[in-house]
N, CA, C and O of each residue as an XYZ file, in Angstrom:
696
protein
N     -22.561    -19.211    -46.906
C     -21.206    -18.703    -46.819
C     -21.207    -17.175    -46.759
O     -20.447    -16.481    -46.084
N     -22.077    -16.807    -47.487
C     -22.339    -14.964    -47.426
C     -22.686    -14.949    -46.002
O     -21.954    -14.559    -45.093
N     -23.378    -15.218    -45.942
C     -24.189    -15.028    -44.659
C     -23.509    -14.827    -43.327
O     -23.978    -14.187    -42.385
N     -22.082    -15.595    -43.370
C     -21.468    -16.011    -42.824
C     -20.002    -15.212    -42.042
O     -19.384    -15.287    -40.980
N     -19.938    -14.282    -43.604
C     -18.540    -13.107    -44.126
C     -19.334    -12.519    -43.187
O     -18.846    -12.346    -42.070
N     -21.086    -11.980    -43.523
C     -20.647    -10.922    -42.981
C     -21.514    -10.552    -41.573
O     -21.766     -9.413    -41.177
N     -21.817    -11.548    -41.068
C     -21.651    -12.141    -39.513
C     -20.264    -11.328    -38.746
O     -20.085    -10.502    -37.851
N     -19.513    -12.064    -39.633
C     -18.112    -12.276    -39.080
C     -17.888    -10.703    -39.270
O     -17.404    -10.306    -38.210
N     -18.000     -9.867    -39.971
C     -17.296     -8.501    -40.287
C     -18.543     -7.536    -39.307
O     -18.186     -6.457    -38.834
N     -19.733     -7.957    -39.117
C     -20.604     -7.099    -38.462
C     -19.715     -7.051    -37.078
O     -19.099     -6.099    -36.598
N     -19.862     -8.450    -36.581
C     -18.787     -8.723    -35.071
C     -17.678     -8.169    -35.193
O     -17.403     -7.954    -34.012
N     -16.305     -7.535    -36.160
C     -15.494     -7.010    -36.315
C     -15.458     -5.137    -36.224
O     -14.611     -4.304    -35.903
N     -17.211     -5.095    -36.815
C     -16.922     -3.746    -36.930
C     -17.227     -3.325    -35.434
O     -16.905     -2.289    -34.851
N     -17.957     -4.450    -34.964
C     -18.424     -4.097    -33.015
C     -17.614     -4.377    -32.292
O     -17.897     -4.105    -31.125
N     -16.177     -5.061    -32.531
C     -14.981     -4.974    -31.507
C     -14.071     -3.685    -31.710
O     -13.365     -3.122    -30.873
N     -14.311     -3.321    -33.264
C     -13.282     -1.751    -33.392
C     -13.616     -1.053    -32.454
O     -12.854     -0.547    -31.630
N     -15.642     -0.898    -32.525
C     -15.839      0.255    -32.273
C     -15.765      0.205    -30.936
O     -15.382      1.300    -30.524
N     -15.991     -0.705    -29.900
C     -15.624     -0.881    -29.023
C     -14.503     -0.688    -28.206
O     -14.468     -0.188    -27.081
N     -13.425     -1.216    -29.013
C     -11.796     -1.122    -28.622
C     -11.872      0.745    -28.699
O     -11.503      1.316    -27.673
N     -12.153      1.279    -29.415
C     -12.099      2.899    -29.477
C     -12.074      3.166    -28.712
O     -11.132      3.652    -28.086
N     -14.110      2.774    -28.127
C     -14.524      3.614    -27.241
C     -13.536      3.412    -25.918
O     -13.032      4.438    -25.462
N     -13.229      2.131    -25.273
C     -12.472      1.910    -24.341
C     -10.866      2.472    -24.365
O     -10.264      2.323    -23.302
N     -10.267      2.980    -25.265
C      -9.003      3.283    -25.945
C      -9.506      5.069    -25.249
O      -8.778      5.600    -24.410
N     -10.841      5.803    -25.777
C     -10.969      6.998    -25.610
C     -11.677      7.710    -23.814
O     -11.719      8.862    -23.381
N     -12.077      6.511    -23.268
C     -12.356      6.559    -22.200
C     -11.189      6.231    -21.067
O     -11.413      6.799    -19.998
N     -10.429      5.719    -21.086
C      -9.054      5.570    -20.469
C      -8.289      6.778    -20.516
O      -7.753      7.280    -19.528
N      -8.230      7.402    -22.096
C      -7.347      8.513    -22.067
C      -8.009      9.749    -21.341
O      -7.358     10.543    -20.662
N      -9.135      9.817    -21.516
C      -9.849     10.754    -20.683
C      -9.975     10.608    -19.593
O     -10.370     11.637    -19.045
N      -9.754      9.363    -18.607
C      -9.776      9.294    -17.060
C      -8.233      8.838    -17.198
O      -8.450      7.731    -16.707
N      -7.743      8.826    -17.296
C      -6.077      8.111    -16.646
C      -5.814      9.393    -15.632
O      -5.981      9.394    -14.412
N      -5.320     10.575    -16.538
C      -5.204     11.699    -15.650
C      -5.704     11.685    -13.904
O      -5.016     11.635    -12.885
N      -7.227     11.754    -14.107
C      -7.509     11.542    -12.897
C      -7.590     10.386    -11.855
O      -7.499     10.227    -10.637
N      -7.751      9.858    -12.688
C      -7.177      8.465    -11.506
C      -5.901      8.123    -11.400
O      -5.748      7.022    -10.870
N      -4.839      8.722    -11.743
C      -3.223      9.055    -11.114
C      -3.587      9.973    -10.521
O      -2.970      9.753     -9.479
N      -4.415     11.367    -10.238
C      -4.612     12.163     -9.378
C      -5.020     12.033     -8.282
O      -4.705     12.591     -7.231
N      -6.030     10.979     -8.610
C      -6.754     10.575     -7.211
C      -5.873      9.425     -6.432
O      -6.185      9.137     -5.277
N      -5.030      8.928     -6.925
C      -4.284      7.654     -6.625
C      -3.212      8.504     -5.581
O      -2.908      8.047     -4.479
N      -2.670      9.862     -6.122
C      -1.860     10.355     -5.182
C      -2.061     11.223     -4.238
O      -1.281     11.420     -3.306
N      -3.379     11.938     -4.464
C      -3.952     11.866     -3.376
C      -4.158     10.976     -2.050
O      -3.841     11.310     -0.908
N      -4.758      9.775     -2.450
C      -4.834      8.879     -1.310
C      -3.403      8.431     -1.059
O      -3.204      8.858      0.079
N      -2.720      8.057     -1.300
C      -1.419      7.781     -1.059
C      -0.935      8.793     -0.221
O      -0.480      8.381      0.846
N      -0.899     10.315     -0.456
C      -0.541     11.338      0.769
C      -1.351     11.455      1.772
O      -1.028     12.215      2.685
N      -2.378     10.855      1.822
C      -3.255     10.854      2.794
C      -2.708     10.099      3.688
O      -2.374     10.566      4.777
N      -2.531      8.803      3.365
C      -2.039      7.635      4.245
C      -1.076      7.775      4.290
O      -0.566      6.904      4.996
N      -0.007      8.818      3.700
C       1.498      8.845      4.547
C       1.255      9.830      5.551
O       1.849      9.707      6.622
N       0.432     10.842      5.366
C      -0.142     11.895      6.082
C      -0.369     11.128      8.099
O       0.021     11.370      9.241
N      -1.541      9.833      7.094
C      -1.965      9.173      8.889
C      -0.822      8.173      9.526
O      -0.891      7.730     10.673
N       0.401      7.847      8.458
C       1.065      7.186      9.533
C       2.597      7.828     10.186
O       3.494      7.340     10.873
N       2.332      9.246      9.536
C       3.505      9.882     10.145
C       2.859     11.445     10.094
O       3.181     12.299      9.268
N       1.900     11.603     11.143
C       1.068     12.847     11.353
C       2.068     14.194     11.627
O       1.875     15.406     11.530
N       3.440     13.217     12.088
C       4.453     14.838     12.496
C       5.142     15.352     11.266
O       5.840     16.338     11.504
N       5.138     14.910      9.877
C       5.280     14.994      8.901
C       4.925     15.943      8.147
O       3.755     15.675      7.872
N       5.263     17.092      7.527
C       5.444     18.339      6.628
C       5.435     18.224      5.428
O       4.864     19.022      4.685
N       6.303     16.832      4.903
C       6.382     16.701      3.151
C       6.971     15.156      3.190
O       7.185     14.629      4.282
N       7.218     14.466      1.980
C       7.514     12.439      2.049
C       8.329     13.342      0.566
O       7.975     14.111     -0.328
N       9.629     12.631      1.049
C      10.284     12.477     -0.528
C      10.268     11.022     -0.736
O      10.217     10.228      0.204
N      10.314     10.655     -2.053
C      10.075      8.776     -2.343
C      11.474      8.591     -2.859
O      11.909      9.142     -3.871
N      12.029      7.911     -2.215
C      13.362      7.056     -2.105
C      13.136      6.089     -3.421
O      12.475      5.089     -3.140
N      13.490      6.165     -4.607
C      13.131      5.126     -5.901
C      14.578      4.391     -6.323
O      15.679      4.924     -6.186
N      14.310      2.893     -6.930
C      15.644      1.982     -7.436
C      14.801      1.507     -8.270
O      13.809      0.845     -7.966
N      15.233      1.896     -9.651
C      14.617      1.307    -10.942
C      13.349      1.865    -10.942
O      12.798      0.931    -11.525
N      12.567      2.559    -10.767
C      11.388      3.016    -11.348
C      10.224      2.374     -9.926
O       8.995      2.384     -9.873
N      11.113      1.938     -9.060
C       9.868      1.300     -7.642
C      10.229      2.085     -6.641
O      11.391      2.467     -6.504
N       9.150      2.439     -5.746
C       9.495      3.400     -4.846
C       9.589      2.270     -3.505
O       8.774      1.365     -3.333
N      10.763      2.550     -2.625
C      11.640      1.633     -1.742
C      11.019      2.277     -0.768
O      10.197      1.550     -0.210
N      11.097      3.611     -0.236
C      10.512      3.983      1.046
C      10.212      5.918      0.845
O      10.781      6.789      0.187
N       9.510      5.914      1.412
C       9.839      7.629      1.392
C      10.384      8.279      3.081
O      10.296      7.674      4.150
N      10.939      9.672      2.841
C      11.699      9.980      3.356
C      10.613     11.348      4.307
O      10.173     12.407      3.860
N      10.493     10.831      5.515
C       9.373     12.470      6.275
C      10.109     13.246      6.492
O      11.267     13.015      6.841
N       9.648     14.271      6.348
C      10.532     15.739      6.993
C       9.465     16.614      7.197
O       8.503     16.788      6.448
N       9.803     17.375      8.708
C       8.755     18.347      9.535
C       9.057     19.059      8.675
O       9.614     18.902      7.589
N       8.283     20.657      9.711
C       8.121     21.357      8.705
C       9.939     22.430      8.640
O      10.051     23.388      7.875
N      10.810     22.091      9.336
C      11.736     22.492      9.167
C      12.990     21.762      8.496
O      14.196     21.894      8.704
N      12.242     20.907      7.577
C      13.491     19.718      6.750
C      14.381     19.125      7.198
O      15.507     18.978      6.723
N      13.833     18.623      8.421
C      14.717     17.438      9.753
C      14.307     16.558      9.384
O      13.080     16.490      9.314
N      15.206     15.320      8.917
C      14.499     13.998      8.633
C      14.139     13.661      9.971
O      14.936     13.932     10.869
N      12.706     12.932     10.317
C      11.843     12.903     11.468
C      11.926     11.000     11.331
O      12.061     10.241     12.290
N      11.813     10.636     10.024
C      11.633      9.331     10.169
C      11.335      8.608      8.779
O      11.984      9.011      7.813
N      10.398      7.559      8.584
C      10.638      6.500      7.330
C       8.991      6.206      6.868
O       8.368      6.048      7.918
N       8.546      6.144      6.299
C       7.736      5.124      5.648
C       7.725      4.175      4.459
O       8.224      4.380      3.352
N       7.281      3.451      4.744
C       7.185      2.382      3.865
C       5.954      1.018      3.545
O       5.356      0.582      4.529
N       5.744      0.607      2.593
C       5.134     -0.096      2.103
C       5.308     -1.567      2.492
O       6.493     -1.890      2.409
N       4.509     -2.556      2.887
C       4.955     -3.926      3.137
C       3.512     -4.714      2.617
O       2.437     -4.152      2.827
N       3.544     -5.685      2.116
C       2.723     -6.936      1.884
C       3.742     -8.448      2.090
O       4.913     -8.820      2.015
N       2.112     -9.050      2.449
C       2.268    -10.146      3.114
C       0.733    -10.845      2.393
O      -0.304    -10.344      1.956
N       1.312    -12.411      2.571
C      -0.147    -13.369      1.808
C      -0.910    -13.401      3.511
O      -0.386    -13.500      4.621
N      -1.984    -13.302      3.188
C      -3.236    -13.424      4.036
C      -3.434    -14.858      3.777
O      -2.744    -15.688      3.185
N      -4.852    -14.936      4.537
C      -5.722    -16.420      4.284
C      -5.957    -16.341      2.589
O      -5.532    -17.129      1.744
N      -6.717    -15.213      2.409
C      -7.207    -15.581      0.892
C      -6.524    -14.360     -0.078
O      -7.033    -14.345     -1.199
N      -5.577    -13.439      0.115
C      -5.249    -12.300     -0.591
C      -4.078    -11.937     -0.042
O      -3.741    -12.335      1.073
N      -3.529    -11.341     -0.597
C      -2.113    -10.147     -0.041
C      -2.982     -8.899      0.612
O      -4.002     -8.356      0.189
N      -2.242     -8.661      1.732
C      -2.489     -7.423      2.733
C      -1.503     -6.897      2.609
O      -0.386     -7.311      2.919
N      -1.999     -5.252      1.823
C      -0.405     -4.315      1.787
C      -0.476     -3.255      2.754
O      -1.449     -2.533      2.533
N       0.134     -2.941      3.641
C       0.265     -1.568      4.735
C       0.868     -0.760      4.548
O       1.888     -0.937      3.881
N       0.618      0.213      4.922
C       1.394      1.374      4.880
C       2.090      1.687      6.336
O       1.464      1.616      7.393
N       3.702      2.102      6.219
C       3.668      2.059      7.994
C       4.972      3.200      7.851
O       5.877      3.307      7.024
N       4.612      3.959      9.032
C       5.891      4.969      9.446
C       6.474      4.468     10.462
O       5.990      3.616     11.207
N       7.908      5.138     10.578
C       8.591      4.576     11.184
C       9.436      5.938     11.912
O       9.392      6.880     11.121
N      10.093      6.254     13.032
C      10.587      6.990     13.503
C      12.486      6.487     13.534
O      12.713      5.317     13.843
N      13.249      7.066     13.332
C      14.346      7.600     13.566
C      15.011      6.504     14.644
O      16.124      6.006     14.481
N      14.192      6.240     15.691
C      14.394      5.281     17.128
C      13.971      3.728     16.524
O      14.192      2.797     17.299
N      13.397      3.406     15.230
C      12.453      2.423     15.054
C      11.639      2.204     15.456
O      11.109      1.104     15.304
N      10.993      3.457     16.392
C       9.650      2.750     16.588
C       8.914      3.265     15.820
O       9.312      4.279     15.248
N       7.496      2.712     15.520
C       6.632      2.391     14.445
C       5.812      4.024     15.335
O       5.944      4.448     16.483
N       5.095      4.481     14.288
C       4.254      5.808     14.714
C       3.266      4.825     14.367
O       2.821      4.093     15.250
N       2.954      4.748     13.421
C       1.271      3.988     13.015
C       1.874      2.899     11.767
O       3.015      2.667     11.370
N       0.408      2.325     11.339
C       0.390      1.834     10.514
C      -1.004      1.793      9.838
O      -2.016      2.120     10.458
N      -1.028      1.368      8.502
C      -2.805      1.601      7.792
C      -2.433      0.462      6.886
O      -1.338      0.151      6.418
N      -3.854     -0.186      6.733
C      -3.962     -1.161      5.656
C      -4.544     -0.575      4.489
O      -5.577      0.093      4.430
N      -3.863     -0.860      3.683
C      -4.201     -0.106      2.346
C      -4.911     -0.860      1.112
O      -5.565     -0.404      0.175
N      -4.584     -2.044      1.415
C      -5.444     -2.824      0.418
C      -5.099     -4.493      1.037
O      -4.041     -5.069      1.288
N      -6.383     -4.860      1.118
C      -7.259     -6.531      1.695
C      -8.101     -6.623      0.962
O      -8.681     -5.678      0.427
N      -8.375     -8.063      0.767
C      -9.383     -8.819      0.275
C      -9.749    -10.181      0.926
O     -10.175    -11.224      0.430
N      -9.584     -9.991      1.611
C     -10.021    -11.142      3.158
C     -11.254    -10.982      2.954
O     -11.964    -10.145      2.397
N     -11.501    -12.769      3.985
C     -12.779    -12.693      3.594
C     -13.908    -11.459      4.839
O     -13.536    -10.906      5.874
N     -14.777    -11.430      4.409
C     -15.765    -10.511      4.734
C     -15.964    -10.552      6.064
O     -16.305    -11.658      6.483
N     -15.826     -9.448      7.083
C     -15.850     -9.931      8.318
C     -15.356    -10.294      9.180
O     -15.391     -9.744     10.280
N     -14.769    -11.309      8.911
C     -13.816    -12.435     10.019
C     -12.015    -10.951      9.261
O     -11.526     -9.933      9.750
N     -11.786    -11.608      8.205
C     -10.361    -11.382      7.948
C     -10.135    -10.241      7.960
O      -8.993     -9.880      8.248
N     -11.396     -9.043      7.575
C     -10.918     -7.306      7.276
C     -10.554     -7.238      8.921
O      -9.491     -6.643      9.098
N     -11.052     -7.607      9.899
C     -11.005     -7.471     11.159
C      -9.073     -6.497     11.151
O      -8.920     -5.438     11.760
N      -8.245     -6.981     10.589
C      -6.832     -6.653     10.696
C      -6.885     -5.306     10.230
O      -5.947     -4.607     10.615
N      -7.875     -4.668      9.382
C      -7.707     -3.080      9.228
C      -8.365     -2.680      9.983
O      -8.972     -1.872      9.280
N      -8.782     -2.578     10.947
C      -9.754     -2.235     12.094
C      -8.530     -1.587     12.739
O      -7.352     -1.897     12.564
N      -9.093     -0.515     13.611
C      -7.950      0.407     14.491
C      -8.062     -0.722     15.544
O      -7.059     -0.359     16.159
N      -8.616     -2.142     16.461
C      -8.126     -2.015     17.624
C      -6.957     -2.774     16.944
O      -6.035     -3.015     17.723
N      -6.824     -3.097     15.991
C      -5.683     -4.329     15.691
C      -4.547     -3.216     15.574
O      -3.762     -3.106     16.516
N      -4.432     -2.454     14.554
C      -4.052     -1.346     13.858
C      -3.191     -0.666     14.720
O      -2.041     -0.347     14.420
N      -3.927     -0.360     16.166
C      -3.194      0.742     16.955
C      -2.367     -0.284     18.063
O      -1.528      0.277     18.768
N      -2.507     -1.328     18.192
C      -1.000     -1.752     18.897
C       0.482     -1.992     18.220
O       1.383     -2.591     18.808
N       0.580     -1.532     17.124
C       1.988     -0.949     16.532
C       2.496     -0.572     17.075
O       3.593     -0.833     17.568
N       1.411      0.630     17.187
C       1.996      2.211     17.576
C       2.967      2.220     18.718
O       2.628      1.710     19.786
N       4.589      2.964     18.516
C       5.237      2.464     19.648
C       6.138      1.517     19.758
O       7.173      1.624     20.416
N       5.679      0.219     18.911
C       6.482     -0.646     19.080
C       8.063     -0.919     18.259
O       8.454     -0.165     17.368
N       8.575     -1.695     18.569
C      10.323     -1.785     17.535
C       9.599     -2.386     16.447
O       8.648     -3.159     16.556
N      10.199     -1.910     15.252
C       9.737     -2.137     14.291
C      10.199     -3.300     14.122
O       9.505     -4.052     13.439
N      11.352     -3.771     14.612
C      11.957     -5.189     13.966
C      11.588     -6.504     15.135
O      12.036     -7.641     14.987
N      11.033     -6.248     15.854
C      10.111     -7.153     16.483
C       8.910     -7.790     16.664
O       8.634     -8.971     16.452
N       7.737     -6.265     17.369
C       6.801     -6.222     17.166
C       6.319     -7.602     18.535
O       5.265     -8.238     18.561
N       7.159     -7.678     19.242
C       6.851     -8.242     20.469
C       5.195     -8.588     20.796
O       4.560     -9.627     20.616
N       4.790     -7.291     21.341
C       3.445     -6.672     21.875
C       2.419     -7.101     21.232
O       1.397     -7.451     21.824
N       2.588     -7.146     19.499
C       1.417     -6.991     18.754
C       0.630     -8.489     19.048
O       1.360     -9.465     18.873
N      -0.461     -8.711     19.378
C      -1.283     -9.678     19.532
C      -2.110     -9.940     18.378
O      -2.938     -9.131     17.960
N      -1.847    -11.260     17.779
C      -2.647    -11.668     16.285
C      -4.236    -11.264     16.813
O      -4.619    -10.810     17.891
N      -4.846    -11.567     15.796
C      -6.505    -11.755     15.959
C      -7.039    -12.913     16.355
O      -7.112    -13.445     15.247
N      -7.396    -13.572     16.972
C      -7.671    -15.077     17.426
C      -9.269    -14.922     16.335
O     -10.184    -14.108     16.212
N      -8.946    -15.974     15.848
C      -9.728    -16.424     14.518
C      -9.207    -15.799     12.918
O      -9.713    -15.913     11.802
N      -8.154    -15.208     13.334
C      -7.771    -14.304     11.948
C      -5.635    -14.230     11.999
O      -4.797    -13.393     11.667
N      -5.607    -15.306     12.469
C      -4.165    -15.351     13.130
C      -3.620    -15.319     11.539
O      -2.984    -14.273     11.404
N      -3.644    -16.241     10.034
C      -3.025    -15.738      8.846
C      -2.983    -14.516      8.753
O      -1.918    -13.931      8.558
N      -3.871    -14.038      8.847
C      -3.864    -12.329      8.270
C      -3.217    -11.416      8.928
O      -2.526    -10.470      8.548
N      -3.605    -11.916     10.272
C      -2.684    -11.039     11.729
C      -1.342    -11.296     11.220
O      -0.549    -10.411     10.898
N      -1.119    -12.602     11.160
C       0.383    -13.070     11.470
C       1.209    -11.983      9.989
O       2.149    -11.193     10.076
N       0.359    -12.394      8.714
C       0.843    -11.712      7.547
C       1.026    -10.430      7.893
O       2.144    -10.011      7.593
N       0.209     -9.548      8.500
C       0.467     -8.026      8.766
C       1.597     -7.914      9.449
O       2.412     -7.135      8.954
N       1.888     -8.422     10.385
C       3.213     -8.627     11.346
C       4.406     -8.793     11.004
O       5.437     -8.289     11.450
N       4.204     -9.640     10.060
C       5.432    -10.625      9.560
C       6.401    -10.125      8.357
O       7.584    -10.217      8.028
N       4.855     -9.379      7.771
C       5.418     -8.187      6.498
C       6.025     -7.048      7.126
O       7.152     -6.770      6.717
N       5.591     -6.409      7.925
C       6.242     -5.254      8.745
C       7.381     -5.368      8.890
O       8.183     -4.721      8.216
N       7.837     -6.478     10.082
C       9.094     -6.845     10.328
C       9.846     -6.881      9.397
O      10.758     -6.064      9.265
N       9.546     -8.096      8.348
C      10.432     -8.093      6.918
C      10.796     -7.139      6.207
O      11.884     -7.235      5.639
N       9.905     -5.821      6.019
C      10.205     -4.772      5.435
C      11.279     -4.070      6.256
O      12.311     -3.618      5.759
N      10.944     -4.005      7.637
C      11.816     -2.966      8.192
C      13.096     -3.453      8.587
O      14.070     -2.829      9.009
N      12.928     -4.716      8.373
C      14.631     -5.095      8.027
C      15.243     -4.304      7.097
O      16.087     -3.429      7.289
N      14.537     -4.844      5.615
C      15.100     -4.263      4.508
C      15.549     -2.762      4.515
O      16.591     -2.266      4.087
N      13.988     -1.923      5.390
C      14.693     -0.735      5.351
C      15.582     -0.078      6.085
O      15.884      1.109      5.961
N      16.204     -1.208      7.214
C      17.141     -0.576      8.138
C      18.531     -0.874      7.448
O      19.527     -0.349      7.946
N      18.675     -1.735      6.260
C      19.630     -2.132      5.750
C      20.204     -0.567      4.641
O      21.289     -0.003      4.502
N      18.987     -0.375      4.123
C      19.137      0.773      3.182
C      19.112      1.997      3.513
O      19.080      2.846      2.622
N      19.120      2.347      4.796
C      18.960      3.759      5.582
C      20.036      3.695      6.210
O      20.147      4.658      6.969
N      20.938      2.956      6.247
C      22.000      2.473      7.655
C      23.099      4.369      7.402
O      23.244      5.200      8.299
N      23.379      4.430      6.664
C      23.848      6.354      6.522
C      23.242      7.053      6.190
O      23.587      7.694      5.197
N      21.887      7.347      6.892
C      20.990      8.676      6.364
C      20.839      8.856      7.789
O      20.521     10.046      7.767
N      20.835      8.622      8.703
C      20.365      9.032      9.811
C      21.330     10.309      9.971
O      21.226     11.042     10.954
């Protein structure tokens, strides 16, 4: 039964010290990995609206809905926004700008977990760059991936859906 206490309290004193260390290593990286997080995030608003100067983020409740581009003379130029869609095996989230006319400037995949090969195929620029150009609320042109048509279709399908939403919520900012 002794033997037993202090089993049990050795294993207790190795989850404190543990929980600490992980408690003191978080607080010391959080900082930078929100730094680095918004970094990449301006990067990729950077590549899908290259005529872009500065992104204000359009927020409802603490979620950011779309952000707002402006050149470098504070002309709203156009939209970006965020869309996911279920893939074959994961959610595919994009990042996509949008122009003033609705047509799409670009788009970037920002996070997949498809499978290896066959499914990343949809962040690949040749898939990637037939957006470019197109009505956002259609997307006519865009040709799935033949062997990767879930993932295609999800990238597509999320786009559209989003840019419904955001033509609903922009309808007096133009």
């Amino acid at each position: 039964m002794k033997e037993m206490v202090r089993y049990g309290f050795t294993l207790a004193l190795i989850c404190v010290i543990s929980a600490g260390l992980l408690s003191a290593v978080d607080m010391l990286t959080r900082s930078k990995i929100a730094a680095q997080a918004l970094a990449e995030e301006q990067a990729a608003l950077k590549e899908v609206m290259p005529e872009a100067a500065k992104f204000t983020e359009v927020k409802s409740g603490g979620e950011i809905l779309y952000y707002r581009a402006f050149d470098s003379q504070d002309k709203l130029i156009g939209f970006a926004f965020k869309a996911g869609g279920k893939g074959y095996s994961s959610v595919i989230e994009t990042l996509a700008g949008i122009f003033l006319d609705g047509k799409i400037s670009a788009i970037k995949v920002i996070s997949i977990n498809e499978t290896p090969g066959l499914g990343m195929r949809v962040a690949q620029d040749s898939f990637t760059r037939q957006f470019k150009g197109q009505d956002a609320l259609s997307l006519s042109a865009v040709e799935a991936i033949s062997g990767v048509t879930i993932s295609s279709r999800a990238v597509i399908d999320s786009v559209i859906k989003k840019a419904q939403e955001l033509k609903e919520l922009i309808k007096n900012e133009k």
